[in-house]
DSSP file (Angstrom, degrees, kcal/mol; ACC not computed):
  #  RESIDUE AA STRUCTURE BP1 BP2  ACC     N-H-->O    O-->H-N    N-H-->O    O-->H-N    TCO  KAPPA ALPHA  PHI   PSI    X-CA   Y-CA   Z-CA
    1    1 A X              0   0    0      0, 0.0     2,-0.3     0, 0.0     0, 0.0   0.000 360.0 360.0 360.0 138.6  106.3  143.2  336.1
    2    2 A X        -     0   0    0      2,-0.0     2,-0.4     0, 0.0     0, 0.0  -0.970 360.0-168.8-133.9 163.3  103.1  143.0  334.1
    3    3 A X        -     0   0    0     -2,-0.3     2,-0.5     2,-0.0     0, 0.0  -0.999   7.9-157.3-138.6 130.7  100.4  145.5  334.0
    4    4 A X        -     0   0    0     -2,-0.4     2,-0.6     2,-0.0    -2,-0.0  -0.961   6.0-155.4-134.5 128.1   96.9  145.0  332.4
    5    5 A X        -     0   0    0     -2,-0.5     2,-0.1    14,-0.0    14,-0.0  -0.577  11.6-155.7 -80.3  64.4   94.3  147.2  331.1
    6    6 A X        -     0   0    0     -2,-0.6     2,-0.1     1,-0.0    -2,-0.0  -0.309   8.2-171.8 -89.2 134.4   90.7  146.2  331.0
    7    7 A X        -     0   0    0     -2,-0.1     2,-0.1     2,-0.0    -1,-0.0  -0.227  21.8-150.9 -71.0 159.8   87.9  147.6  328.6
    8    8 A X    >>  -     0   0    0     -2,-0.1     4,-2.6     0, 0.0     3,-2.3  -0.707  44.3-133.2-145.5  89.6   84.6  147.0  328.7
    9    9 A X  T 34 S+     0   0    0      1,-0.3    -2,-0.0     2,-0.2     0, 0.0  -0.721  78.0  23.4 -83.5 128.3   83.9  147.5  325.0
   10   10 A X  T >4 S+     0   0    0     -2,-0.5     3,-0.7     0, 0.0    -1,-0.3  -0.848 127.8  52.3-105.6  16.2   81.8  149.1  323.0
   11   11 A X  T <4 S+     0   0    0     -3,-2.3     3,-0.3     1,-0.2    -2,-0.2   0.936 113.4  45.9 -79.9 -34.5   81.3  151.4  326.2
   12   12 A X  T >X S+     0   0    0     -4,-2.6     3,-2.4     1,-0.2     4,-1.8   0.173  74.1 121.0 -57.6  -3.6   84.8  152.0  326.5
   13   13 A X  H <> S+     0   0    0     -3,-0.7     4,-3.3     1,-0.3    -1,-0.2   0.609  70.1  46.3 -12.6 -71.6   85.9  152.7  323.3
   14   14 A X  H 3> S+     0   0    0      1,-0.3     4,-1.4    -3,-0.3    -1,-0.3   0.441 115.6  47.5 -79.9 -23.6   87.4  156.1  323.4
   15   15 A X  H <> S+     0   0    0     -3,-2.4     4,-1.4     3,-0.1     5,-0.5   0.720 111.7  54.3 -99.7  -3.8   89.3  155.3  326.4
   16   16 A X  H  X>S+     0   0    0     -4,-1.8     4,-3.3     2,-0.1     5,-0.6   0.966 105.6  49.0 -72.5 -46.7   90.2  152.1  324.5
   17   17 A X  H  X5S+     0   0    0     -4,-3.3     4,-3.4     1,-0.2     5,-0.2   1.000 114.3  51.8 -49.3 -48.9   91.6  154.0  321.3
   18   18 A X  H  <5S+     0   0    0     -4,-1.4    -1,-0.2     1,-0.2    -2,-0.1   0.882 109.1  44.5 -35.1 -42.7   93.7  156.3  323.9
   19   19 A X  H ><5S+     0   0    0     -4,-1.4     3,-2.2     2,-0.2     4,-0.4   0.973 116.4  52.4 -77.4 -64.9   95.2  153.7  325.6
   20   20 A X  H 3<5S+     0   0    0     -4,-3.3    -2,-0.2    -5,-0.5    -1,-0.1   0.840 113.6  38.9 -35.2 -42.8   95.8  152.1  322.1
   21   21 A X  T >X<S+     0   0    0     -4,-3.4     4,-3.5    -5,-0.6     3,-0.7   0.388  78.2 126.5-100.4  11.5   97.5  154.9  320.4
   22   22 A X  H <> S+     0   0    0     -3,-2.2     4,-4.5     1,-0.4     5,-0.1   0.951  81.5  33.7 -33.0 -85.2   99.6  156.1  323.4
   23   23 A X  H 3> S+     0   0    0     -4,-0.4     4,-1.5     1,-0.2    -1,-0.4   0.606 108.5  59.3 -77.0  -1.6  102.8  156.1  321.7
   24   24 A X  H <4 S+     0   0    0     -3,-0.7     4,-0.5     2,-0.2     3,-0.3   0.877 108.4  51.4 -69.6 -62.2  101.8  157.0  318.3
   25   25 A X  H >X S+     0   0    0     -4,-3.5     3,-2.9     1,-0.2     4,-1.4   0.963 114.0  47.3 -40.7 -56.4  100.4  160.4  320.2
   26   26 A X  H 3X S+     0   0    0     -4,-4.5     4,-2.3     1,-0.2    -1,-0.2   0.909 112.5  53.7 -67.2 -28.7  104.3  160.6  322.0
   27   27 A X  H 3< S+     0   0    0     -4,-1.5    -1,-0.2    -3,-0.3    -2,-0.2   0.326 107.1  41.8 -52.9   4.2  105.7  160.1  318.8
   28   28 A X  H <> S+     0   0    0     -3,-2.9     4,-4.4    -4,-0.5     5,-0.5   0.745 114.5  55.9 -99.7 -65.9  104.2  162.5  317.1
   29   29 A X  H  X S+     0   0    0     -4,-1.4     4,-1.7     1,-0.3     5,-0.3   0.886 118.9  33.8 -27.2 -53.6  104.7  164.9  320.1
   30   30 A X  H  X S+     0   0    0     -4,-2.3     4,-4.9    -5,-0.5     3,-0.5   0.970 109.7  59.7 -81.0 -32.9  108.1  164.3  320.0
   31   31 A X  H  > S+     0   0    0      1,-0.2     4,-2.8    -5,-0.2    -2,-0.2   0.968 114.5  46.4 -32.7 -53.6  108.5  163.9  316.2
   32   32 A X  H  X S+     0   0    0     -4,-4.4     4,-0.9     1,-0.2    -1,-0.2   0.695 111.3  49.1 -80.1 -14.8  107.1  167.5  316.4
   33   33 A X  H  X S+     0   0    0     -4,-1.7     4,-0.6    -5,-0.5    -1,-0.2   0.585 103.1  59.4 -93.4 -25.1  109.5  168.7  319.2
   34   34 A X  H  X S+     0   0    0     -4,-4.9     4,-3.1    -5,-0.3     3,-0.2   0.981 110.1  47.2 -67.7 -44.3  112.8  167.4  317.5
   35   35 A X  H  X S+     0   0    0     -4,-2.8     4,-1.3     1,-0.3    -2,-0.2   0.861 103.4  57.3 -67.7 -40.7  111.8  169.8  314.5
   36   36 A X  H  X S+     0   0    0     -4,-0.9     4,-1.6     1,-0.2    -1,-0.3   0.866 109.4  48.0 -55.3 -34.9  111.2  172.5  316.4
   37   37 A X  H  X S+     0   0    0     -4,-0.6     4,-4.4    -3,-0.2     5,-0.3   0.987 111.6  47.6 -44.9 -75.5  114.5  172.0  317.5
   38   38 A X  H  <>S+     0   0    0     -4,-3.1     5,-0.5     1,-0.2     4,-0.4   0.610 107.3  54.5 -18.4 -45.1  115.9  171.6  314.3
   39   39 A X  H  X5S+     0   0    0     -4,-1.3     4,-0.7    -3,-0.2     6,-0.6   0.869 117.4  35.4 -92.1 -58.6  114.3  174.4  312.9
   40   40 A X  H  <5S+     0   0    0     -4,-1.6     4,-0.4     4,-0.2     5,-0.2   0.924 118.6  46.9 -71.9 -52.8  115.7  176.7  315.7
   41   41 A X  T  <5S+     0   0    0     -4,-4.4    -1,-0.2    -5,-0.3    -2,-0.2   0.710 128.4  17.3 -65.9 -17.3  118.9  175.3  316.3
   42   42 A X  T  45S+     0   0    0     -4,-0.4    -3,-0.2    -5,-0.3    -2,-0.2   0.565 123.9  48.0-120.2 -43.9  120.1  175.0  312.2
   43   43 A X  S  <<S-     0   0    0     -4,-0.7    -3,-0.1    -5,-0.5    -2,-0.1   0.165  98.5-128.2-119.5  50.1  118.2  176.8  310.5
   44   44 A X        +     0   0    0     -4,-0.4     2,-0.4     1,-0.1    -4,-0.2   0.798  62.9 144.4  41.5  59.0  118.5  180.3  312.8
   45   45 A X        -     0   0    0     -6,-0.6     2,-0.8    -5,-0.2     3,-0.2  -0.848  58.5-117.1-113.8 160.4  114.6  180.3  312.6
   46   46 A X  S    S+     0   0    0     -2,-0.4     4,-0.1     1,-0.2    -6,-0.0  -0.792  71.0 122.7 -92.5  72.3  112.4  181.5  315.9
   47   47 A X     >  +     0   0    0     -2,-0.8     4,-1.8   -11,-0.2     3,-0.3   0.242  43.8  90.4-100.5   0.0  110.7  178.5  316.8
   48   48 A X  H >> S+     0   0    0      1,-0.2     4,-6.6     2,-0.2     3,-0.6   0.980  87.6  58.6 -60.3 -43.4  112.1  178.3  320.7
   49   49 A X  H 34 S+     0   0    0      1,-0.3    -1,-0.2     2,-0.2    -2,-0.1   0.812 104.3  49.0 -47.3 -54.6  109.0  180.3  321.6
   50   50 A X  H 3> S+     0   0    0     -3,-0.3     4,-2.5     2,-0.2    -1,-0.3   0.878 118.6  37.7 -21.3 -70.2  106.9  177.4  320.1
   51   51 A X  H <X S+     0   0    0     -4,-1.8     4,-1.7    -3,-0.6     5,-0.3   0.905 106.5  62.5 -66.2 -40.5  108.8  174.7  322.0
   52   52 A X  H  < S+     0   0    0     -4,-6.6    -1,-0.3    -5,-0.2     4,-0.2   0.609 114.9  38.4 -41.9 -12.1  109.0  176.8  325.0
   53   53 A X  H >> S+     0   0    0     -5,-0.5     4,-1.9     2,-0.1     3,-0.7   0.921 110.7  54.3-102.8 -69.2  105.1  176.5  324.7
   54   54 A X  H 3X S+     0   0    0     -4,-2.5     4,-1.4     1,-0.3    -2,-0.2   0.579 113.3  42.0 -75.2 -19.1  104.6  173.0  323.7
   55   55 A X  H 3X S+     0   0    0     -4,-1.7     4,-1.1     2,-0.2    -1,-0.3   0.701 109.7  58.3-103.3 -32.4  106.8  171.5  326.7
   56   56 A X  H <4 S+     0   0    0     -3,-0.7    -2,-0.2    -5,-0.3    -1,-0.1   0.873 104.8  46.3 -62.5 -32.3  105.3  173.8  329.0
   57   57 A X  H >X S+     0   0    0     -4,-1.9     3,-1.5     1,-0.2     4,-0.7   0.962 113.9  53.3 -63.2 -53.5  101.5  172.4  328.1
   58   58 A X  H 3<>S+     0   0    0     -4,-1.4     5,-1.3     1,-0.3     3,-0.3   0.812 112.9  41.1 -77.5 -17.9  103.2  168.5  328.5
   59   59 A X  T 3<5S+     0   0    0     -4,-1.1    -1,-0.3     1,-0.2     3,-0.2   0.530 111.7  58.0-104.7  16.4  104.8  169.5  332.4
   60   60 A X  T <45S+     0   0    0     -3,-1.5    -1,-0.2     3,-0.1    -2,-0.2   0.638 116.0  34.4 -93.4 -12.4  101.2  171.3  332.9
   61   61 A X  T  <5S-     0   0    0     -4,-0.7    -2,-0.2    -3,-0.3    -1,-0.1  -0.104 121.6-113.9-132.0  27.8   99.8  167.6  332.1
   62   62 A X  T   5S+     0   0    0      1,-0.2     2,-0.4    -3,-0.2    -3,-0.2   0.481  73.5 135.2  30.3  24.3  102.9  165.9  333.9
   63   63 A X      < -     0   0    0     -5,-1.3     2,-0.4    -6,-0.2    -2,-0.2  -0.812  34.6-174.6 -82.2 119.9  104.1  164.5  330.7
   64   64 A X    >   -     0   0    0     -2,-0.4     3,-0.9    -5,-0.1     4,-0.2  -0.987  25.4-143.2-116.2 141.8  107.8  164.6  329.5
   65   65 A X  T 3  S+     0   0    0     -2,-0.4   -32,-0.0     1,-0.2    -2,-0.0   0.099  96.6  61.6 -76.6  27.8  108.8  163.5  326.0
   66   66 A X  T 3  S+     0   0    0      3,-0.0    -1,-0.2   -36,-0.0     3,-0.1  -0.271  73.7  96.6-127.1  22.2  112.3  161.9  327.5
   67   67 A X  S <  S+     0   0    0     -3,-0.9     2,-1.1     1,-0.2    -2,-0.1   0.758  81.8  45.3 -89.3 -14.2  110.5  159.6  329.6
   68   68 A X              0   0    0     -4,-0.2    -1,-0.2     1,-0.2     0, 0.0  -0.803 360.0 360.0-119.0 122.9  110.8  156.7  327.1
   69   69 A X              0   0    0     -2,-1.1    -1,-0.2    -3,-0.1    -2,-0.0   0.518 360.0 360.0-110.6 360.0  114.2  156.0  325.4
């Protein structure tokens, strides 16, 4: 399957950087949701609250960070 995105640059920029940087944004997102993990599960810290938050905002925006393995 192939799927193609067309621009019409320079009006399109901004949705062209989005599109571009997709997975640098979920990697950060997730980068930032393993630690919170980390943080709560090893080092007895009270970050759930945090995650509990941050995962709720991604299934208000029908995003889950396990969608790409």
């Amino acid at each position: 399957m192939e799927a193609f995105l067309v621009f019409n640059r320079p009006n399109d920029e901004q949705e062209f950087r989005v599109a571009s940087t997709a997975m640098e944004w979920y990697l950060t997102v997730w980068d930032l949701d393993q630690w919170l993990r980390d943080e709560t599960k090893y080092q007895d810290k009270d970050y759930q609250v945090v995650r509990n938050k941050l995962r709720e905002i991604l299934r208000d925006r029908n995003l889950d960070l396990d969608m790409v393995t």
